[in-house]
Structure formats: C-alpha cells, structure tokens
Backbone as a chain_set.jsonl record, in Angstrom:
{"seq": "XXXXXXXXXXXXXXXXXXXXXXXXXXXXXXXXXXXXXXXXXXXXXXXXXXXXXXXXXXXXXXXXXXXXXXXXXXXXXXXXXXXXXXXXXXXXXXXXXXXXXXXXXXXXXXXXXXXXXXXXXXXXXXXXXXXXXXXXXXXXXXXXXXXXXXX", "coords": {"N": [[-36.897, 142.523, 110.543], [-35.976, 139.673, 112.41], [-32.82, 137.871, 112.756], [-31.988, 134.78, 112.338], [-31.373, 131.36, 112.706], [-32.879, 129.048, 111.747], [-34.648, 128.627, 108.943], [-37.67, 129.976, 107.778], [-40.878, 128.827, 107.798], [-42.818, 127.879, 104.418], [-45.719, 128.339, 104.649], [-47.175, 129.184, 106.241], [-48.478, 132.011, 105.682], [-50.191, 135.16, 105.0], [-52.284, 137.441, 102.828], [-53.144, 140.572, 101.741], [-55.602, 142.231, 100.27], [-55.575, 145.716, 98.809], [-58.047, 147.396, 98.935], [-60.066, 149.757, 96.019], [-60.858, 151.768, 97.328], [-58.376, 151.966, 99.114], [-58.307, 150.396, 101.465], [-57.29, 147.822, 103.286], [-57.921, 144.526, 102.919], [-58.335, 141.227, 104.297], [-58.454, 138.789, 101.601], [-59.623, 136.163, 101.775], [-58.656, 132.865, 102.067], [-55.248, 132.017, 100.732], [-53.359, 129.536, 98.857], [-51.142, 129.788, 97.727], [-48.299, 131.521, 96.789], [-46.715, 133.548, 94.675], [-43.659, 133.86, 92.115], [-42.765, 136.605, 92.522], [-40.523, 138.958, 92.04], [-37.46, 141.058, 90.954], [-35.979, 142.673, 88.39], [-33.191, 144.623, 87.451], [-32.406, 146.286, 84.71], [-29.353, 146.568, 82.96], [-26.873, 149.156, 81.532], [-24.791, 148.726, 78.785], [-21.691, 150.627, 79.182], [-18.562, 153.181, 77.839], [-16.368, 155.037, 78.239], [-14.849, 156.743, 74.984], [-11.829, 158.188, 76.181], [-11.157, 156.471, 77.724], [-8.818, 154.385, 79.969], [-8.888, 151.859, 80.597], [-9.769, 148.567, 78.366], [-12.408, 148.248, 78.777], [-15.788, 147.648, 79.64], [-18.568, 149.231, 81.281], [-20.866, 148.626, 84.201], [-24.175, 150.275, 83.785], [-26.465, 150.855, 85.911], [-30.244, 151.079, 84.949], [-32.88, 151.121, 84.406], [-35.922, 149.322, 85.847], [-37.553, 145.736, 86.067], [-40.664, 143.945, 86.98], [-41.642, 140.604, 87.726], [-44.587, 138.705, 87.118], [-46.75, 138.16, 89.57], [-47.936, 134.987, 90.97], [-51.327, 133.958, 92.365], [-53.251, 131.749, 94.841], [-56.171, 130.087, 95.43], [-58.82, 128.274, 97.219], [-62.014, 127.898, 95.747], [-64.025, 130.083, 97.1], [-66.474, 131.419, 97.324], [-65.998, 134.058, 96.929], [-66.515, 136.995, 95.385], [-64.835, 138.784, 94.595], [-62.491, 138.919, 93.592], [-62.795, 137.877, 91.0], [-64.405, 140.061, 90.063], [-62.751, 142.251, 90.234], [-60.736, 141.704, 87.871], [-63.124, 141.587, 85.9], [-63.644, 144.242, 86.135], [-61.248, 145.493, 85.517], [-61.083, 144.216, 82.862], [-62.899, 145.555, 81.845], [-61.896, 148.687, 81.493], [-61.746, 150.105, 83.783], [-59.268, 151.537, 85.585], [-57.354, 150.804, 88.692], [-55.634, 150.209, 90.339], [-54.048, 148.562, 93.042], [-52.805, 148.307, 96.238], [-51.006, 145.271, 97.332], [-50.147, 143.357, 99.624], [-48.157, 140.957, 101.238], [-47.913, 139.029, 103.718], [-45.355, 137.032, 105.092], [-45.472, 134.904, 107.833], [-44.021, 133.702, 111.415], [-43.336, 130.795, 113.511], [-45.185, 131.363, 115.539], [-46.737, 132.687, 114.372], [-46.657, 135.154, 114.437], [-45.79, 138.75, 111.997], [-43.059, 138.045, 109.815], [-42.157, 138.748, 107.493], [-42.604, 140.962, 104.53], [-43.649, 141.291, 101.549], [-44.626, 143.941, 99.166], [-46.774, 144.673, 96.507], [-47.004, 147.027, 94.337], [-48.827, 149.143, 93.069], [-50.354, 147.222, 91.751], [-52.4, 145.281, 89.302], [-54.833, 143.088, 88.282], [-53.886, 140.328, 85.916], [-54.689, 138.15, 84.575], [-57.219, 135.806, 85.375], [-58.378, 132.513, 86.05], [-60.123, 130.176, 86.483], [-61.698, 127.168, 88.374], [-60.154, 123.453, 87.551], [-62.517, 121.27, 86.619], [-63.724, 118.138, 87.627], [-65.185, 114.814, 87.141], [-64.48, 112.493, 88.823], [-64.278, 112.049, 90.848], [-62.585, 111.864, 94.388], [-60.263, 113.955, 96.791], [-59.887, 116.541, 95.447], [-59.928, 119.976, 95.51], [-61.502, 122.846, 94.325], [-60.088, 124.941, 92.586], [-59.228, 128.561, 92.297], [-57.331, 130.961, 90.506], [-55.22, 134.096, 90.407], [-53.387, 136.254, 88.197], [-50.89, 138.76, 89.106], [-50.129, 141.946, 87.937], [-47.224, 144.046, 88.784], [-45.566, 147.31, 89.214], [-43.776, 147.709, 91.1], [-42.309, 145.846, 93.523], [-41.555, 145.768, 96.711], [-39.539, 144.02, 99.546], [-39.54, 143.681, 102.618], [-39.299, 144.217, 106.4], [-42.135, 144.02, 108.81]], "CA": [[-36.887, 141.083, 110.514], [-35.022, 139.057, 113.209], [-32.098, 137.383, 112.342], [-32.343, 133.602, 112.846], [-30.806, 130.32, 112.515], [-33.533, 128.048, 110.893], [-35.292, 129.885, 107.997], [-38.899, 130.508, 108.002], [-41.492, 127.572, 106.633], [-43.413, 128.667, 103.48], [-46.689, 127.695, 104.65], [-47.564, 130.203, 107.017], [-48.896, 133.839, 105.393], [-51.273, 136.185, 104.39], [-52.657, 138.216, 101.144], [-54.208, 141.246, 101.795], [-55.874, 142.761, 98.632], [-55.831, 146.83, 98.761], [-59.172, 148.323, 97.503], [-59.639, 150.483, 95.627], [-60.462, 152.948, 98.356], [-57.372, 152.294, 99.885], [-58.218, 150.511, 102.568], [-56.772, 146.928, 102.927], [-58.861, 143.58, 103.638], [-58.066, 139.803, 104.041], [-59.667, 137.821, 100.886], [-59.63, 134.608, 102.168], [-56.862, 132.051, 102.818], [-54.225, 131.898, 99.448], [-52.432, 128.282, 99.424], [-49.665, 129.862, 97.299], [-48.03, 132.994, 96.474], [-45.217, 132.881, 94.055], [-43.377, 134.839, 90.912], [-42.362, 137.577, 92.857], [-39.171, 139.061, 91.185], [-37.882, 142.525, 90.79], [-35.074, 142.387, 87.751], [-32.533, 145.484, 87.166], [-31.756, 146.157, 83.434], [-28.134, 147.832, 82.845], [-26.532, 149.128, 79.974], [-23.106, 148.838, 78.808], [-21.195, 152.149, 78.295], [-17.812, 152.984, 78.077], [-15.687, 156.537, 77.439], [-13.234, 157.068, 74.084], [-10.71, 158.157, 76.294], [-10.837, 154.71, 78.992], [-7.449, 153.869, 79.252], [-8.831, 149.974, 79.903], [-10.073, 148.42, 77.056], [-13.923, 147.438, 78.647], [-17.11, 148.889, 79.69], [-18.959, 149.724, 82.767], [-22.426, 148.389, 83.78], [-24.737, 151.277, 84.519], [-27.868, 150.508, 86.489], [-31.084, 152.136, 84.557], [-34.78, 150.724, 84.063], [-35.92, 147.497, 86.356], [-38.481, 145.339, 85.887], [-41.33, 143.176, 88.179], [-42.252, 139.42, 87.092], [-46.219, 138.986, 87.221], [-47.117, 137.439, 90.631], [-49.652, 134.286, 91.014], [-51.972, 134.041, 93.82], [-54.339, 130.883, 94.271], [-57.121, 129.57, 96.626], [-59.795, 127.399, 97.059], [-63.027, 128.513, 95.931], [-65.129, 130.071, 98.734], [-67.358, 132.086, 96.691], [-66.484, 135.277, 97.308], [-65.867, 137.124, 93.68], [-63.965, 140.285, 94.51], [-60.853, 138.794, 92.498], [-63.216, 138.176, 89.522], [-64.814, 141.252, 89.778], [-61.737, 142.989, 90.096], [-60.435, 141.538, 86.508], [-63.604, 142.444, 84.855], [-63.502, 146.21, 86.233], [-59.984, 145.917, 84.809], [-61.875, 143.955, 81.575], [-63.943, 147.168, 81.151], [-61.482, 149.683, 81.231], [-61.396, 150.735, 84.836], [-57.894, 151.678, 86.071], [-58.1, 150.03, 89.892], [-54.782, 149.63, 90.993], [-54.256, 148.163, 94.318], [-51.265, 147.497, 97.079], [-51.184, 144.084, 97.591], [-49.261, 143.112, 100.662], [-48.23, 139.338, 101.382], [-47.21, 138.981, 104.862], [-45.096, 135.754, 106.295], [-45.674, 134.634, 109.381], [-43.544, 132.908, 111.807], [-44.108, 129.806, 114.339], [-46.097, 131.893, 116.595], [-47.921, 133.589, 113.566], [-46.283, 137.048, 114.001], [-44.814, 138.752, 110.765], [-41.54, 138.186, 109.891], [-41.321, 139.49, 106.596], [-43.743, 141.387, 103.731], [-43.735, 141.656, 99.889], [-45.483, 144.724, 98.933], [-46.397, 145.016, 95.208], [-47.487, 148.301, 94.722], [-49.867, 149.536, 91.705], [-50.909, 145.991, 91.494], [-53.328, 145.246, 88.719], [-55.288, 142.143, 87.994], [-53.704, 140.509, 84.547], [-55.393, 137.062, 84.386], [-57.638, 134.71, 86.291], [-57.91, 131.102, 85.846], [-61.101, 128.817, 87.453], [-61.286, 125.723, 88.356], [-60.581, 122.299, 86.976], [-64.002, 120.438, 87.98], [-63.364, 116.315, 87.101], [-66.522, 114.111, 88.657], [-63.731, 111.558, 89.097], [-64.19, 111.507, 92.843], [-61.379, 112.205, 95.274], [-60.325, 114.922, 97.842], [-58.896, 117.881, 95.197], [-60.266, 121.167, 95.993], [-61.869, 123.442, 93.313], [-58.952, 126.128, 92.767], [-58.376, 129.587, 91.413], [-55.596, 131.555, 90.402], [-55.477, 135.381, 89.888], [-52.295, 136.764, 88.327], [-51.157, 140.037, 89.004], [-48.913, 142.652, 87.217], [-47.241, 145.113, 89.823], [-44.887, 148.46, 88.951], [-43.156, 147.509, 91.805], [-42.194, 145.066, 94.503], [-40.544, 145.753, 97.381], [-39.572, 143.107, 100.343], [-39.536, 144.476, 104.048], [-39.914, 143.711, 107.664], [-42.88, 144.378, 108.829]], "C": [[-35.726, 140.614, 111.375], [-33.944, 138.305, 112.615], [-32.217, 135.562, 113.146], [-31.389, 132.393, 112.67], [-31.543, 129.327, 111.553], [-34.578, 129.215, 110.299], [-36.962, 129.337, 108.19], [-39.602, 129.292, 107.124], [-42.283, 128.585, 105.912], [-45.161, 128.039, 103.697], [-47.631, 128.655, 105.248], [-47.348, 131.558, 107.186], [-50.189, 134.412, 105.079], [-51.305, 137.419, 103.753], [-53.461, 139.182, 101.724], [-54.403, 142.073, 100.15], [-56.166, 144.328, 99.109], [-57.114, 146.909, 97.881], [-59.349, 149.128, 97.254], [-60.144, 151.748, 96.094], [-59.08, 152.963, 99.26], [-57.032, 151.105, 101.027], [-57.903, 148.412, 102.703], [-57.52, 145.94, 103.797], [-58.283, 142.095, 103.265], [-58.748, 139.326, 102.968], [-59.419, 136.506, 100.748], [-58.62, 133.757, 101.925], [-56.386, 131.576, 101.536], [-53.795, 130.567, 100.305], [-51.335, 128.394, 98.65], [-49.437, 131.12, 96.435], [-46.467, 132.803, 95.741], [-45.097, 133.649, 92.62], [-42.731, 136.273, 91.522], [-40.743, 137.625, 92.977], [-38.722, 140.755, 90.823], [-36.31, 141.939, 90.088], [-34.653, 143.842, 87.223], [-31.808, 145.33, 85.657], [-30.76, 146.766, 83.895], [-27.728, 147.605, 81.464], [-24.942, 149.593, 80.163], [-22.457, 149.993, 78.055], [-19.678, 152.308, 78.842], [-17.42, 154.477, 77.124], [-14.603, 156.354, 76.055], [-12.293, 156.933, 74.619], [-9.937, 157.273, 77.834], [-9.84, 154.453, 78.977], [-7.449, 152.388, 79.352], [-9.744, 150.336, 78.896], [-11.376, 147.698, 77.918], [-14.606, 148.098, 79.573], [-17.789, 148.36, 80.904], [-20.252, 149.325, 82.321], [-22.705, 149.393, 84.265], [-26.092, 150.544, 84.765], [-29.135, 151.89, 85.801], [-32.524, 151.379, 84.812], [-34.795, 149.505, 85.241], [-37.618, 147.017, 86.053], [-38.99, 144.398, 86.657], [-41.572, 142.296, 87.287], [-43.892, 139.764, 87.767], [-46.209, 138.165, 88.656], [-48.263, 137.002, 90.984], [-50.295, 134.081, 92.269], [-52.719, 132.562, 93.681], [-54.95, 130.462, 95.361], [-57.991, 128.637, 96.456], [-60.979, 128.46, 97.02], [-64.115, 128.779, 97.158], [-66.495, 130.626, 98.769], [-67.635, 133.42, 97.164], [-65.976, 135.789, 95.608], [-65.644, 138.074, 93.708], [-62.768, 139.914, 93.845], [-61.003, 138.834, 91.223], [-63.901, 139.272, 88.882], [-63.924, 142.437, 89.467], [-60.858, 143.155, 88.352], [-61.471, 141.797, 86.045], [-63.717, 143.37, 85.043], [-62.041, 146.62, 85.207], [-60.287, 146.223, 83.29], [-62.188, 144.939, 80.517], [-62.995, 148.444, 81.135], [-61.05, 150.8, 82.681], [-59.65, 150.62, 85.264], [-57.96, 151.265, 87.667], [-56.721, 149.359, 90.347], [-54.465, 149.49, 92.332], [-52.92, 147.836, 94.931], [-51.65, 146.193, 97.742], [-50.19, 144.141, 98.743], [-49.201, 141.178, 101.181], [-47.096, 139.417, 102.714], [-46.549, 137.392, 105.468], [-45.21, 135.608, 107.327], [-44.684, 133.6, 110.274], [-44.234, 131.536, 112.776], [-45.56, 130.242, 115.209], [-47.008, 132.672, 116.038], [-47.681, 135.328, 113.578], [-45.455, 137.231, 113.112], [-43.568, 138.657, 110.889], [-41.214, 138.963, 108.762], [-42.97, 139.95, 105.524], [-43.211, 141.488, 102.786], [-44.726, 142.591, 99.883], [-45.54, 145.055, 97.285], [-47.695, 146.415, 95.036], [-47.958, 148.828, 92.99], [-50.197, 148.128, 90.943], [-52.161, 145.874, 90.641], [-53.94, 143.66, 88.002], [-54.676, 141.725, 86.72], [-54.557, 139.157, 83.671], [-56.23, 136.03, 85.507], [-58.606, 133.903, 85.82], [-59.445, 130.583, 86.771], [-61.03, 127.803, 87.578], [-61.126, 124.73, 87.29], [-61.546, 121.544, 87.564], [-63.607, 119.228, 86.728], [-64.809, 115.739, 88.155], [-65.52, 112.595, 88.749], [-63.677, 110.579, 90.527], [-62.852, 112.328, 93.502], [-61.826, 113.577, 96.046], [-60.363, 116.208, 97.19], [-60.481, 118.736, 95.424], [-60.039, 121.721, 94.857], [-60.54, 124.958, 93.489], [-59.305, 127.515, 91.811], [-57.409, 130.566, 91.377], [-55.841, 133.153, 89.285], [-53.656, 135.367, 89.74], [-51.876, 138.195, 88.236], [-50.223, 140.859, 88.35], [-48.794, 143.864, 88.508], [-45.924, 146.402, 88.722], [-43.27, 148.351, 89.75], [-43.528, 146.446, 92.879], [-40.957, 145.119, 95.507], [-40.852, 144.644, 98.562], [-38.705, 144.012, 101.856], [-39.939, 143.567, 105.163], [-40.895, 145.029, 107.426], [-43.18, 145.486, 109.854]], "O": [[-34.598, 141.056, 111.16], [-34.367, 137.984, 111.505], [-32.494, 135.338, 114.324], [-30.279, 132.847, 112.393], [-30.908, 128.809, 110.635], [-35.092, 130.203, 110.823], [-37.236, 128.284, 108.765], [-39.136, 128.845, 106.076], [-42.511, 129.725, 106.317], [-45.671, 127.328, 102.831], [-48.746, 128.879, 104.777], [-46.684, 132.208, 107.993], [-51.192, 133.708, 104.957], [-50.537, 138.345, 104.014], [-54.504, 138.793, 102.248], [-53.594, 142.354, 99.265], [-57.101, 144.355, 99.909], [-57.281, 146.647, 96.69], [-58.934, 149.946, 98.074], [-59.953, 152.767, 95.429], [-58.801, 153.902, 100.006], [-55.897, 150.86, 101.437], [-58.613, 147.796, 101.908], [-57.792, 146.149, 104.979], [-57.848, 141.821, 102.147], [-59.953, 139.354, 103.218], [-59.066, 135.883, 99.747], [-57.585, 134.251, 101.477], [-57.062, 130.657, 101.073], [-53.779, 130.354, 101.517], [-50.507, 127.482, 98.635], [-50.204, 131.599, 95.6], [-45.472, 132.178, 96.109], [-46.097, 134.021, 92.006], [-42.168, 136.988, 90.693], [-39.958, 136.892, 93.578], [-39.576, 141.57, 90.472], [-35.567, 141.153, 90.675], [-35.523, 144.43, 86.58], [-30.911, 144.526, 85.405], [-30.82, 147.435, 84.926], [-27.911, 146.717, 80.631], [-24.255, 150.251, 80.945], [-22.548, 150.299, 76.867], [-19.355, 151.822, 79.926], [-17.816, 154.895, 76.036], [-13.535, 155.778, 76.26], [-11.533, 156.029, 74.272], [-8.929, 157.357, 78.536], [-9.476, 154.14, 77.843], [-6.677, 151.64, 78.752], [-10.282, 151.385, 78.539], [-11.417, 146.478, 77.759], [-14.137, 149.01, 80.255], [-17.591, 147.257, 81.414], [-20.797, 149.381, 81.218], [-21.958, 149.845, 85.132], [-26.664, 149.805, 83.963], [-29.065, 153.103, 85.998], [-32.89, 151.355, 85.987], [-33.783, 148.849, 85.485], [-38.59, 147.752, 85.878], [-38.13, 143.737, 87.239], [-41.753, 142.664, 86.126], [-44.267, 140.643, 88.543], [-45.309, 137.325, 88.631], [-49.278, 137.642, 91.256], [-49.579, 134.05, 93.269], [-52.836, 132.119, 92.538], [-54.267, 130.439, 96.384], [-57.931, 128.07, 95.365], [-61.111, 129.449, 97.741], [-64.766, 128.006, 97.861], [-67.369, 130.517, 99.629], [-68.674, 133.928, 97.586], [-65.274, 135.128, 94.843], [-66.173, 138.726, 92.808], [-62.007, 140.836, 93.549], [-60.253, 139.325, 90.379], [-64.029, 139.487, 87.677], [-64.189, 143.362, 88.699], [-60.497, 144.191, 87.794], [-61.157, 142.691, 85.26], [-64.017, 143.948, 83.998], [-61.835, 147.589, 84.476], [-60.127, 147.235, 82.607], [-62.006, 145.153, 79.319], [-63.573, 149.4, 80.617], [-60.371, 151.827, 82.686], [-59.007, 149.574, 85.18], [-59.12, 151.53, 87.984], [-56.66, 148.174, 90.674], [-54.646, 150.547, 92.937], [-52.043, 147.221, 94.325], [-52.528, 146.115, 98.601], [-49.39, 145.077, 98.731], [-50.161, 140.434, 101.382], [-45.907, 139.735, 102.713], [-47.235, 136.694, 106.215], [-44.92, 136.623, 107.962], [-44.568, 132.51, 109.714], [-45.443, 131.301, 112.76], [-46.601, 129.616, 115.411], [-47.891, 133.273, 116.65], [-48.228, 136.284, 113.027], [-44.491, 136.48, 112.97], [-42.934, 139.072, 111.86], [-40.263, 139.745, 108.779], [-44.083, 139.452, 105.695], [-42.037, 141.836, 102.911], [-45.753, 142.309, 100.499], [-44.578, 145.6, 96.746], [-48.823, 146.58, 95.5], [-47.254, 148.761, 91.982], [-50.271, 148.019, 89.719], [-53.146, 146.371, 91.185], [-53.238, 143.208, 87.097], [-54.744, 142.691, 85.959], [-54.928, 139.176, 82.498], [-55.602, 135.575, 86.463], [-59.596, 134.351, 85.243], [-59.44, 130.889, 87.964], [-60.214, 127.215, 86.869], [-61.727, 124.883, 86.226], [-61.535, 121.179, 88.739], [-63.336, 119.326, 85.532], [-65.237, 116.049, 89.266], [-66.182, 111.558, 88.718], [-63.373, 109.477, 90.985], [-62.308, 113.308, 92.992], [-62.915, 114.15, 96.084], [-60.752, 117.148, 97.884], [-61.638, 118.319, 95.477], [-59.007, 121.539, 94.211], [-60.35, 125.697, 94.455], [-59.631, 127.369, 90.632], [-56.736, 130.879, 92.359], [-56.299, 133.333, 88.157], [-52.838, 134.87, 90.514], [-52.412, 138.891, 87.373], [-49.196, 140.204, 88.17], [-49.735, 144.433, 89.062], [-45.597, 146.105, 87.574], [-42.151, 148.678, 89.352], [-44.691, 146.148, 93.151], [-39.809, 144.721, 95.315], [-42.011, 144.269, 98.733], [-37.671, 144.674, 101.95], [-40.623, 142.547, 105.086], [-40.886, 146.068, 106.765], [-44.29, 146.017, 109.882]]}, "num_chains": 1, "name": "protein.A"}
C-alpha cells in the first residue's frame, strides 16, 4: 500500500465471496462492508519474586467481530443459499476478500477474513409507500480470522 497524503474514500471496493471450491467470484456490487475488528485478549501475570509491585500483560487468545455485508437485491441467491447449506449442517467455510480501490480503481488495500462462515441474513424491508429506497440485504459473517494487507 502506497503511502499518501489524502486517505482513501470509502465508497470505492469490492467483495469477493470464496466458494467452496476455492475458487473466488464477484457477487454483485456490496454498498457497505463494515464490523471488521480483530481484538487481542491478555492476561495479567506476575512472578512471587517481582521486585515491583505490578503485573505484566501477556498477549494470548484474540478474537474477530462478525462482519456485515449488504446489497441491493439482484436476485442472485448464492448468499441465501450459502446460510441454508450452513442451516443444514454443511461446514462451507469460505475466504472472503474485500478489496479497496483507489481513484483510478486499482487496489490499495484488502481485508481478508479467512474461514468465513455465513451467521445471519436479513431481507428486505418492502413499504408500498412509494419513493426511490432500494430493496436491501444483509448477510453477516463470522470469520476465525481477519487480516488487513496490501494487495
């Protein structure tokens, strides 16, 4: 990742969904990617014969927040198919990859959550109210890990 002066707009990326052969495919244009969090437990330990009087963090376990995805319906249903394979018992974990893009649309940076597994997904709100909104849904995912990289 280049080093820059003005930081990167959040508008311009892309979701690829790993399947579960492996092999990694666009599923259609996300309007927001968000939750992605990787949090380091530590535990506080400290010797008898310390000659200060206080205790050392040690770095042990870490943990990933769930990360939400969401789109406009386009009617493709590999996200809902994916949660009921989960539904049923299939194991079907996937590397998700969320690539930013800069002005010119080449990556600048990637989130990779890695043993990614479907944990909830959400359908639209439909209102016959009128107006512009756009039928949405929202998959959330549980990962093992998340790491953040150039690309």
């Amino acid at each position: 990742m280049a080093l820059r002066d003005n930081p990167y707009g959040a508008f311009n990326f892309m979701v690829k969904l790993g399947d579960a052969g492996g092999e990694d495919q666009i599923a259609g244009g996300f309007s927001d990617f968000s939750g992605a969090a990787v949090e380091v437990k530590f535990s506080e330990y400290r010797n008898g014969n310390d000659k200060e009087s206080h205790v050392r963090k040690i770095a042990n376990t870490h943990t990933t927040n769930d990360v939400t995805l969401k789109r406009g319906i386009i009617g493709d249903l590999r996200l809902f198919e994916w949660i009921k394979s989960t539904r049923e018992g299939a194991y079907e974990p996937r590397t998700v990859t969320v690539t930013l893009l800069d002005e010119a649309r080449a990556p600048a940076c990637q989130w990779v959550l890695r043993f990614a597994q479907p944990k909830k997904w959400t359908g639209p709100t439909l209102a016959a109210k009128g107006g512009g909104e756009v039928a949405m849904e929202e998959l959330v995912l549980v990962a093992q890990r998340i790491d953040f990289l150039s690309p």
